[in-house]
Residue frames relative to the residue before (quaternion, step in Angstrom):
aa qw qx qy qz dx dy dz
X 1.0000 0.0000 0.0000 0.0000 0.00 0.00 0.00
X 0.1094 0.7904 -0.6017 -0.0365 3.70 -0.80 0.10
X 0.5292 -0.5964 0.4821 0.3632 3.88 -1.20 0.47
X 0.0278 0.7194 -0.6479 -0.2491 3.68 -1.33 -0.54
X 0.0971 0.7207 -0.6666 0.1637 3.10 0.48 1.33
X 0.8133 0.0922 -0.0854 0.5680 3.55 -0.95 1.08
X 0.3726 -0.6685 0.3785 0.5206 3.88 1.38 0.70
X 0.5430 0.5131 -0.6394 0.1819 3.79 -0.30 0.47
X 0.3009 -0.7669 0.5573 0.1031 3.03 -1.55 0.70
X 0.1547 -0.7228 0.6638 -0.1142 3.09 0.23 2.03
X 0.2154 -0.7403 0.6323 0.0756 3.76 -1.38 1.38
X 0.4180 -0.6296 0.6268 0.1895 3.62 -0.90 1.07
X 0.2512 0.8547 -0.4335 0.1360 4.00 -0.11 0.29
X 0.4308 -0.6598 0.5093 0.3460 3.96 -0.89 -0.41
X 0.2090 0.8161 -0.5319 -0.0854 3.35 -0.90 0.64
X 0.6600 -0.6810 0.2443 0.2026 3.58 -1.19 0.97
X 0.0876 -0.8659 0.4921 0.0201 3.15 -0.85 1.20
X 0.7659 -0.3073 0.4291 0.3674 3.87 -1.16 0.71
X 0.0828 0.6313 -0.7711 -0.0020 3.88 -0.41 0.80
X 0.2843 -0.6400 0.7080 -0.0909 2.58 -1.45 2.01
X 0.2377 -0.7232 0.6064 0.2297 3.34 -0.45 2.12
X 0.6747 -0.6127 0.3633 0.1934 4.23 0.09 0.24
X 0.6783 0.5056 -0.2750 0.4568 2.94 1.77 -0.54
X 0.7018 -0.4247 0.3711 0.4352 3.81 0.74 0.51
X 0.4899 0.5918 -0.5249 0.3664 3.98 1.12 -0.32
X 0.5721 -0.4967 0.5590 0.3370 3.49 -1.85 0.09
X 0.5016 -0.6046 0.4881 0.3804 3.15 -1.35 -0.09
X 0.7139 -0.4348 0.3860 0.3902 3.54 -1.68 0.99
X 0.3969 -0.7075 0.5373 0.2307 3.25 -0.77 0.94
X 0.3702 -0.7677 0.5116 0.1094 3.80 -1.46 0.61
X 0.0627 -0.8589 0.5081 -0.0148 3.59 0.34 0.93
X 0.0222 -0.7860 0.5913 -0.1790 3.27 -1.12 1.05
X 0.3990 0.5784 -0.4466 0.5539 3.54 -0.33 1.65
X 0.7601 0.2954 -0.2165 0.5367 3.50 -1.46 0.65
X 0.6382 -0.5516 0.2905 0.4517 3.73 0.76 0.65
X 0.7579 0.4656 -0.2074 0.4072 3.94 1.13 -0.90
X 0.1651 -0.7776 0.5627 0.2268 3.71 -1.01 -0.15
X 0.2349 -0.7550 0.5917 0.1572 3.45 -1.02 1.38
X 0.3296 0.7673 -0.5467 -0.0612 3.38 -1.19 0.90
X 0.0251 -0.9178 0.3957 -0.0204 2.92 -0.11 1.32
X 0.1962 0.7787 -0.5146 0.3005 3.39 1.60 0.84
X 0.2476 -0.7486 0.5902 0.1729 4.02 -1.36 0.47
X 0.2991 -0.6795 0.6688 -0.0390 2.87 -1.34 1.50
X 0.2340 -0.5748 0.7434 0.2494 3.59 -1.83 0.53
X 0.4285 -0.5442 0.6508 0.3111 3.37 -1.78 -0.05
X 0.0124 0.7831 -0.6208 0.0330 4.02 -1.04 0.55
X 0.5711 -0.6695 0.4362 0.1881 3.27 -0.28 1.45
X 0.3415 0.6724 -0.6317 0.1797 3.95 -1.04 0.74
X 0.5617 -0.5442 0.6054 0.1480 2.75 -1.92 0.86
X 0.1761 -0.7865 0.5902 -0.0456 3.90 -0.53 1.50
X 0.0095 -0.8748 0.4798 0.0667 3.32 0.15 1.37
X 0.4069 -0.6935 0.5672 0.1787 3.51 -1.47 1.11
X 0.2639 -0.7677 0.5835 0.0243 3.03 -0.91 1.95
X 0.4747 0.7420 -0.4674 0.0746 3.37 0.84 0.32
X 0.5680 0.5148 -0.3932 0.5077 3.98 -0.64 0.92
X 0.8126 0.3539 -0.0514 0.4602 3.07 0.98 -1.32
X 0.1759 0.8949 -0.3593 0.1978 4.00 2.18 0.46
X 0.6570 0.5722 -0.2781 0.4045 3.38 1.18 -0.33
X 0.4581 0.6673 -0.4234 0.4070 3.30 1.56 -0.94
X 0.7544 0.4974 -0.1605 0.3970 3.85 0.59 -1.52
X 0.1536 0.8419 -0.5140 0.0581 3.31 -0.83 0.96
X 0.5254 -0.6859 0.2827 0.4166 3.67 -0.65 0.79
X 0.5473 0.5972 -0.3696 0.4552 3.71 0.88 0.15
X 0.8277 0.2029 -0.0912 0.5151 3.43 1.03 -1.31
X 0.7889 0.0761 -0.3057 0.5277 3.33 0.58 0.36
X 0.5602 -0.6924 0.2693 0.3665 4.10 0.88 0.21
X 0.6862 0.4737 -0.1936 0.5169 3.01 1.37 0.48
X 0.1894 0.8268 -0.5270 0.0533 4.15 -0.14 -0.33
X 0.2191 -0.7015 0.6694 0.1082 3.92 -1.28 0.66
X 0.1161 -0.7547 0.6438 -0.0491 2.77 -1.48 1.08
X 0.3971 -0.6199 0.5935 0.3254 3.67 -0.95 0.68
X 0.2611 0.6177 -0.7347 0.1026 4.10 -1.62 0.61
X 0.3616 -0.6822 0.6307 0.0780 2.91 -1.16 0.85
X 0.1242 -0.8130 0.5443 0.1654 4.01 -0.25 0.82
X 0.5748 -0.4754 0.5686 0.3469 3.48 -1.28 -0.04
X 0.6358 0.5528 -0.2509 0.4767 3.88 0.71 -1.20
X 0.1435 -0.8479 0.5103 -0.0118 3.91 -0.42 0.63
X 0.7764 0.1758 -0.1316 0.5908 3.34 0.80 -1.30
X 0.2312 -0.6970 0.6729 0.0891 3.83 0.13 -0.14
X 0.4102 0.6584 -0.5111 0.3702 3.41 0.37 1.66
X 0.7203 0.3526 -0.2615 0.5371 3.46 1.24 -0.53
X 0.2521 -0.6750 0.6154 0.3197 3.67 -0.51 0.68
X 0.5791 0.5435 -0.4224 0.4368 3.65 0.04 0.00
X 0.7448 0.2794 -0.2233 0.5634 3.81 0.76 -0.37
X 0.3865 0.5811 -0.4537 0.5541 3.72 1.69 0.00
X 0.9208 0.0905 -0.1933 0.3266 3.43 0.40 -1.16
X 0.2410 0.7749 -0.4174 0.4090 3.51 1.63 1.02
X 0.8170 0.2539 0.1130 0.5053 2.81 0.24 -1.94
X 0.7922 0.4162 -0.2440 0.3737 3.92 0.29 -0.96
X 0.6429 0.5298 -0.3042 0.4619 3.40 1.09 -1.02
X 0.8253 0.1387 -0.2987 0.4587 3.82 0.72 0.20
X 0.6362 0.3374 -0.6102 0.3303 2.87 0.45 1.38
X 0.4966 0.4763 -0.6663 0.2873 2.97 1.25 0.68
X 0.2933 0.8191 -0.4206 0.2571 3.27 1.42 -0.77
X 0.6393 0.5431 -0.0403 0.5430 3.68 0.61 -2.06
X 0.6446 0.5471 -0.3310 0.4192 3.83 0.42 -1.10
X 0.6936 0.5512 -0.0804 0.4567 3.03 0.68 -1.75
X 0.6118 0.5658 -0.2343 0.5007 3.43 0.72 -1.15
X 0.6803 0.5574 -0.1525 0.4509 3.47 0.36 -1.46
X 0.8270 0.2679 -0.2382 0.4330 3.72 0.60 -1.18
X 0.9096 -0.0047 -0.0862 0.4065 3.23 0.92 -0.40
X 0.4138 -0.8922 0.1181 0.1370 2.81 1.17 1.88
X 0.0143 -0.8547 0.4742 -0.2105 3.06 0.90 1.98
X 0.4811 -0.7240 0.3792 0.3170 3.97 -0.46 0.91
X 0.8090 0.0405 -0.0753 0.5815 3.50 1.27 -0.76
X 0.1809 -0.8501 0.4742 0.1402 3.22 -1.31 0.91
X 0.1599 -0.8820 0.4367 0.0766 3.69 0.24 0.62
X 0.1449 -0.7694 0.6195 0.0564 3.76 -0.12 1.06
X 0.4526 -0.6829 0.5671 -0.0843 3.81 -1.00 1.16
X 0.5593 -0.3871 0.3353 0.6519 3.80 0.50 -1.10
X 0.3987 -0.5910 0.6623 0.2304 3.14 -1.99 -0.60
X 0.0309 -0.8085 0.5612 0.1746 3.86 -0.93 -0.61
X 0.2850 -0.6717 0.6716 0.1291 3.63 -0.33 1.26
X 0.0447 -0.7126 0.6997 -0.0250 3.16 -1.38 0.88
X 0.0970 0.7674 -0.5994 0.2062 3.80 -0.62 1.57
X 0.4452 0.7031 -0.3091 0.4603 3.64 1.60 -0.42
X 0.3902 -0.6625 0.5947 0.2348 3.61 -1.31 1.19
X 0.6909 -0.6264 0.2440 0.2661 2.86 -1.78 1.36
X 0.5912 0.4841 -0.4116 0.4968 4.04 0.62 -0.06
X 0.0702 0.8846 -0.4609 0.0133 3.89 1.22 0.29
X 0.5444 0.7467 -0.2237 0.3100 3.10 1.27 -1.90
X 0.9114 0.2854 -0.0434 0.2931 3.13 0.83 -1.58
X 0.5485 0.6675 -0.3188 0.3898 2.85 1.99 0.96
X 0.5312 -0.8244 0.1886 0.0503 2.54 1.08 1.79
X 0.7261 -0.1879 -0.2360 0.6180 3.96 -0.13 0.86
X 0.9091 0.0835 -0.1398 0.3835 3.29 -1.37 0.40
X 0.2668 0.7712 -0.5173 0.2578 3.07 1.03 1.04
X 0.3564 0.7432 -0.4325 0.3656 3.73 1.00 0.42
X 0.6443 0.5204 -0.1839 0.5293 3.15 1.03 -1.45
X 0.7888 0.2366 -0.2413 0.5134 3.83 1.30 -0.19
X 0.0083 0.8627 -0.5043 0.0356 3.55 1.71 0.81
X 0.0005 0.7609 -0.6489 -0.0054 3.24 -0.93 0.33
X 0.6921 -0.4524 0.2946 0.4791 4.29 -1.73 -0.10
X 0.5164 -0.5917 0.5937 0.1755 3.04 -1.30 1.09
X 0.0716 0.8518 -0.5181 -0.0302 3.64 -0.17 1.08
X 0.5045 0.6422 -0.3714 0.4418 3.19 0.75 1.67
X 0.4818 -0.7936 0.2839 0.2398 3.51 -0.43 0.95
X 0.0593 -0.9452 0.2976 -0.1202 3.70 -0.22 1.34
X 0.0610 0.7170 -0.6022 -0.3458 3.52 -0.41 -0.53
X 0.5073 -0.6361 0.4215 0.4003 4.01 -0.78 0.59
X 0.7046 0.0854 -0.1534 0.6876 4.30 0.60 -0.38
X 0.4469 -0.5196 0.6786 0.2642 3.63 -1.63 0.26
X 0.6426 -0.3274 0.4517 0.5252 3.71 -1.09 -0.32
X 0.7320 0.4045 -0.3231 0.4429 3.71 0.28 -1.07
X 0.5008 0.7891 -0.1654 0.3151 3.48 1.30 -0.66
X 0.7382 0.3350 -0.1030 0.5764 2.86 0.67 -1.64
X 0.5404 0.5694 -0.4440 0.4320 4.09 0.85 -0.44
X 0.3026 0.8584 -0.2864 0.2993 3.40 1.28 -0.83
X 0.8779 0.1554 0.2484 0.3786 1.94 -0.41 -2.39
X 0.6515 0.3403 -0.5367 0.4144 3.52 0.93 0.95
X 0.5669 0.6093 -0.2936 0.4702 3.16 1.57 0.25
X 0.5595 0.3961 -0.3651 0.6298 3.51 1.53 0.26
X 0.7547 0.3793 -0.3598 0.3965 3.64 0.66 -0.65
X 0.5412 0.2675 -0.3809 0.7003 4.09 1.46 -0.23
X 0.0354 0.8435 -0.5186 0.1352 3.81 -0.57 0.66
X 0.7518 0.3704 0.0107 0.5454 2.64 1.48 -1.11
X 0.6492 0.3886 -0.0872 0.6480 3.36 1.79 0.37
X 0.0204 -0.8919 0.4507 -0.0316 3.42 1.04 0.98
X 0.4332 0.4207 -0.3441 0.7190 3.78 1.53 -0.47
X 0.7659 0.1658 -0.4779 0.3968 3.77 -0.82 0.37
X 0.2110 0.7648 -0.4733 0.3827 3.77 0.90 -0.48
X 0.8505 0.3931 0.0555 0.3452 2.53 -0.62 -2.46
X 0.5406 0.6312 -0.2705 0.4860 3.61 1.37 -0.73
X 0.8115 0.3481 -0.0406 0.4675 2.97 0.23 -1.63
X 0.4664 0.6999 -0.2675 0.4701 3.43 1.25 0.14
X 0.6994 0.4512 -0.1433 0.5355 3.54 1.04 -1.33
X 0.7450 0.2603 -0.3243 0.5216 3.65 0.81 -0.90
X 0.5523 -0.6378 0.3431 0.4129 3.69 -1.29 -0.42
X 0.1175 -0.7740 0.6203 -0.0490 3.16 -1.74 0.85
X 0.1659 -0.8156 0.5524 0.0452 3.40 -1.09 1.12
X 0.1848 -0.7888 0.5236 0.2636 3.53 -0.89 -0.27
X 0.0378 0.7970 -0.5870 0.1369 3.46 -0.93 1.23
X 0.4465 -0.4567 0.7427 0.2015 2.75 -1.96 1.58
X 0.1392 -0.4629 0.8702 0.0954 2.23 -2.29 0.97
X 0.0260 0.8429 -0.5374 -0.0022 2.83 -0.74 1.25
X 0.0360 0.8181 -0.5702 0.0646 4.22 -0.58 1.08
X 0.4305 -0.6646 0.5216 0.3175 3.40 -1.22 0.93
X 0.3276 -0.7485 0.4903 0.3034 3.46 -1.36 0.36
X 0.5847 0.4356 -0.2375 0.6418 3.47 2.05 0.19
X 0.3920 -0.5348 0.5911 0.4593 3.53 -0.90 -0.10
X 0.3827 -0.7160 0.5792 0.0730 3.24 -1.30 1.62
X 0.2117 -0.6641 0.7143 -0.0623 3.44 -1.45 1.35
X 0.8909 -0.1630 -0.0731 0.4176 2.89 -0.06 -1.32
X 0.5810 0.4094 -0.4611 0.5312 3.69 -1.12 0.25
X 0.3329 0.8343 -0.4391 0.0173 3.58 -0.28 0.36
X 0.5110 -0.6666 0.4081 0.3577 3.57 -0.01 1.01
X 0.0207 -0.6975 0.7162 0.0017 3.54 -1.44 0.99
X 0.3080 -0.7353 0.6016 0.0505 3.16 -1.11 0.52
X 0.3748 0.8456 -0.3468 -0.1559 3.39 -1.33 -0.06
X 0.8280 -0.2878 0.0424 0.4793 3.21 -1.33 0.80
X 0.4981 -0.6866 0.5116 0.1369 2.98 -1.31 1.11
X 0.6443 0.5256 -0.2752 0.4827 3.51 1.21 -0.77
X 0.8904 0.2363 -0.3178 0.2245 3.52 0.96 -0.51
X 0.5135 0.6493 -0.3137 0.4651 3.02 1.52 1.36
X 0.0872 -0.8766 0.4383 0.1784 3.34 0.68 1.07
X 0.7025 -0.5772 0.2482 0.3343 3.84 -0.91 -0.56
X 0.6431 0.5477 -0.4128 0.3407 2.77 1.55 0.28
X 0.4626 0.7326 -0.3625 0.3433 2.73 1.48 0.69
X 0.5673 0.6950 -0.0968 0.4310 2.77 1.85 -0.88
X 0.1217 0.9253 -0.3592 -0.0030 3.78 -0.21 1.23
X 0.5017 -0.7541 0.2777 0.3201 3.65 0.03 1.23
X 0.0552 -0.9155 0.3936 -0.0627 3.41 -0.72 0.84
X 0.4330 -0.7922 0.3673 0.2237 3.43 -0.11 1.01
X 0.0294 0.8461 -0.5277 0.0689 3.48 -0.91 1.50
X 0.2574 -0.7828 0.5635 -0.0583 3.66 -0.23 1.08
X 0.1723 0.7710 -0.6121 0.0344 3.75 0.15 1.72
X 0.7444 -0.1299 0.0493 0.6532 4.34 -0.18 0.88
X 0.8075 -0.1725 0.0377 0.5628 3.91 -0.21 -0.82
X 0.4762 0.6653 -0.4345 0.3766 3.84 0.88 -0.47
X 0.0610 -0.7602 0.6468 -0.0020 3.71 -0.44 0.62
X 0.0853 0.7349 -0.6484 0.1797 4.00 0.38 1.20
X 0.6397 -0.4853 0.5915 0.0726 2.91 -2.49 0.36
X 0.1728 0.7367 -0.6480 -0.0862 3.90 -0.63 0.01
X 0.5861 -0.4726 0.5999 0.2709 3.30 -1.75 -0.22
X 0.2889 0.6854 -0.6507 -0.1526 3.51 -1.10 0.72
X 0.6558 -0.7033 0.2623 0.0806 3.09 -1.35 -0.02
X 0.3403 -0.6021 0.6596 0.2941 4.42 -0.26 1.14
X 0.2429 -0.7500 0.5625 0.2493 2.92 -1.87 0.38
X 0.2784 -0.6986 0.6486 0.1179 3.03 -0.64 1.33
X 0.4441 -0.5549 0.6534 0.2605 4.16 -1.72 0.80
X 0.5302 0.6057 -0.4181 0.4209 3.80 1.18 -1.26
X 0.7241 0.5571 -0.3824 0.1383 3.65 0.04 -1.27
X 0.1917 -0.8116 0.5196 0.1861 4.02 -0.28 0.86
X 0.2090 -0.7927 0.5727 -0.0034 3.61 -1.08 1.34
X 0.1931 -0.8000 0.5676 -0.0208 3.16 -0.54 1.04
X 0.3349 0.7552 -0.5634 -0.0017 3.89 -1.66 0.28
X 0.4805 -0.7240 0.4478 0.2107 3.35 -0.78 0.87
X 0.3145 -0.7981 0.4934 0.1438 3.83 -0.27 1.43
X 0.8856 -0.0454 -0.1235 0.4455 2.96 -1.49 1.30
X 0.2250 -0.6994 0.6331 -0.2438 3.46 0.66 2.03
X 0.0678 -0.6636 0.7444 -0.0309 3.45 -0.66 1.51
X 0.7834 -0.4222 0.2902 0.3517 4.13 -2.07 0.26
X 0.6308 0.5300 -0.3431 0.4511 3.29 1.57 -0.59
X 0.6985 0.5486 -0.3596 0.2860 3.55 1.19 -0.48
X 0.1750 -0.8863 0.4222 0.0746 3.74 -0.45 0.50
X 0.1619 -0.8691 0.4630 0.0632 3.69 -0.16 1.18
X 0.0545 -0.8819 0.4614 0.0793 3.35 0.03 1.28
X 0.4277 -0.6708 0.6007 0.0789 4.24 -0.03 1.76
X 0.1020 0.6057 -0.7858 -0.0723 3.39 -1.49 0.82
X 0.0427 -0.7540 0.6474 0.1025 3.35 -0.48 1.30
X 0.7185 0.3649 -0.2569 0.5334 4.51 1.03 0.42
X 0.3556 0.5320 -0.7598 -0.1154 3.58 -1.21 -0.62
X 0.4423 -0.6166 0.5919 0.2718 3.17 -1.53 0.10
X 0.5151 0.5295 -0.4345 0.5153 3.73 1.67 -0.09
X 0.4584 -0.5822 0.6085 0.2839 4.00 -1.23 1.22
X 0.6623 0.6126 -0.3180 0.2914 3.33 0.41 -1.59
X 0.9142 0.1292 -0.1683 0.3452 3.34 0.22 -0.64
X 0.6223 -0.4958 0.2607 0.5468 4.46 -0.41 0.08
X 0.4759 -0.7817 0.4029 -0.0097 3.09 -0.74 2.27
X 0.6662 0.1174 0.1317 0.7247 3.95 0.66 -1.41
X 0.1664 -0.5845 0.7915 0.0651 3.21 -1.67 0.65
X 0.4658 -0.6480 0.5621 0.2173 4.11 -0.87 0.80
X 0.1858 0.8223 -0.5369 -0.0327 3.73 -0.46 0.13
X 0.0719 0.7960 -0.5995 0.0441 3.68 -0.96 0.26
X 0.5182 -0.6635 0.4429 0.3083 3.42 -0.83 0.65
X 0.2115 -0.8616 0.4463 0.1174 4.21 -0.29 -0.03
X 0.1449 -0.6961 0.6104 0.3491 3.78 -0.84 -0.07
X 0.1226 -0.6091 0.7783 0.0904 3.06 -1.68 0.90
X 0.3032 -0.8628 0.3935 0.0941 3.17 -0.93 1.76
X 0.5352 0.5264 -0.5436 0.3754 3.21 1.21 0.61
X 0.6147 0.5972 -0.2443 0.4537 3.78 1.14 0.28
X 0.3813 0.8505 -0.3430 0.1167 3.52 1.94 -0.69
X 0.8870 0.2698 0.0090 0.3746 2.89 1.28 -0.83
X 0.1135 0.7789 -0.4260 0.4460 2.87 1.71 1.45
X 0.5543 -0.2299 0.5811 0.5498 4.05 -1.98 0.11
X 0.5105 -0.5539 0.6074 0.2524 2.47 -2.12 0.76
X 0.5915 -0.6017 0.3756 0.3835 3.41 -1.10 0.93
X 0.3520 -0.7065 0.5724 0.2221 3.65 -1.66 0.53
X 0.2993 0.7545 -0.5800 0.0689 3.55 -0.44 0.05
X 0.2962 -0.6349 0.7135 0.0071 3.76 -1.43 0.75
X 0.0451 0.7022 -0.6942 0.1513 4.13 -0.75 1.44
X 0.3690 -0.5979 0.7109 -0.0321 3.33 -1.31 2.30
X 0.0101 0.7367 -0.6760 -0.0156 3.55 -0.88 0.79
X 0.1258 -0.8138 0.5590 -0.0969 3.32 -0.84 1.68
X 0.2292 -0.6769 0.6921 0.1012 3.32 -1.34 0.85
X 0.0512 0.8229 -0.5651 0.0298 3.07 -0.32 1.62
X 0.2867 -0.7250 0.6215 0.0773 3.94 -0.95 1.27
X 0.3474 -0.7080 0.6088 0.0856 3.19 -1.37 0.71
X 0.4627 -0.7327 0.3794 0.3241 3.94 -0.95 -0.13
X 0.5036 0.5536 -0.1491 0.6463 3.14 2.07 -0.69
């Protein structure tokens, strides 16, 4: 269901949260590798109201609320060749990134095309090759996480490491549909109303990389946000890191059903994940 008060089309819906068995245990690790993904971690569903910020896209920025859209138009169209993904897309997001928040270095990591129907999970070997939206609430690295992962991706450069360590750095999804998006649509939300103790480290195992993510207590407080019927030009840029306290660190995100769409194509979409360093 959703209102159109003022034509927006906030969606009243369920979205998935971390069952915390209570007893102090970690979460189920999440393996990934060998073409398939295990996750066999348990989630509840908790009813919320996903509100469409569309008109109003400026209000949202990756500093003040950990998230922020932006309008680019790419050259790339079909996202089918991973060779022209990383030809032609990876520097402008590279350039994109640069441009908004005039970071000295941008470092792209991987990507993930997403064309796969929403029960993907449970298609059970090589179900990668039919990835689909992750309809579960997340942050992609934890704080411990994201150190990780610039320390696996400079590995081989323990003097930049250490460099790039001292000044700040964040990581962001660019994230952009390669269809106009109906159903499964990505929500996001405020960074401010989700403090950290909500916030619960989780083991994640991608081929040899052994990283960290965020999952997630439910909190009623948390506000979710998404921008209806996200055409190729729109562009959702995710801070799931900064290394600055000072300003909105992780942005939650999860994919959602809006049930006036249930039964739409599954949704296309293609997320550049960038480690992005600063000189200061």
């Amino acid at each position: 269901m959703h209102t159109n008060g003022n034509d927006k089309h906030n969606v009243s819906t369920t979205l998935n949260y971390w069952k915390d068995p209570g007893d102090g245990s970690k979460p189920t690790p999440i393996f990934i590798g060998k073409g398939r993904v295990t996750n066999e971690r348990p989630h509840l569903a908790h009813d919320f109201v996903v509100t469409d910020i569309s008109g109003e896209e400026d209000n949202y920025t990756l500093d003040g609320h950990g998230f922020q859209y932006v309008q680019h138009e790419s050259a790339e169209k079909l996202f089918t060749n991973e060779q022209d993904i990383k030809s032609v897309y990876y520097p402008e997001c590279e350039q994109l990134l640069k441009d908004i928040t005039g970071a000295s270095l941008v470092h792209i990591f991987n990507h993930k095309v997403r064309r796969g129907p929403t029960q993907w999970h449970h298609l059970g070997l090589q179900n990668l090759k039919n990835r689909g939206p992750v309809t579960r609430t997340h942050v992609d690295q934890s704080y411990e996480g994201a150190e990780r992962r610039l320390r696996w991706e400079f590995s081989s450069s323990p003097e930049k490491q250490e460099a790039l360590l001292k000044k700040r750095y964040q990581i962001i999804n660019i994230w952009r549909p390669i269809e106009a998006i109906l159903k499964d649509p990505i929500a996001v939300a405020d960074a401010s109303s989700v403090p950290d103790v909500d916030l619960v480290g989780a083991e994640m195992v991608e081929d040899d990389f052994h990283g960290e993510s965020w999952v997630v207590r439910h909190n009623p407080s948390h506000r979710w946000y998404f921008k209806y019927r996200m055409a190729p030009r729109d562009v959702l840029l995710i801070k799931c890191f900064d290394s600055d306290p000072s300003v909105a660190r992780r942005a939650l995100h999860s994919a959602f059903e809006d049930p006036s769409h249930r039964d739409e194509a599954s949704r296309q979409s293609i997320e550049v994940r960038c480690l992005v360093c600063y000189d200061t």
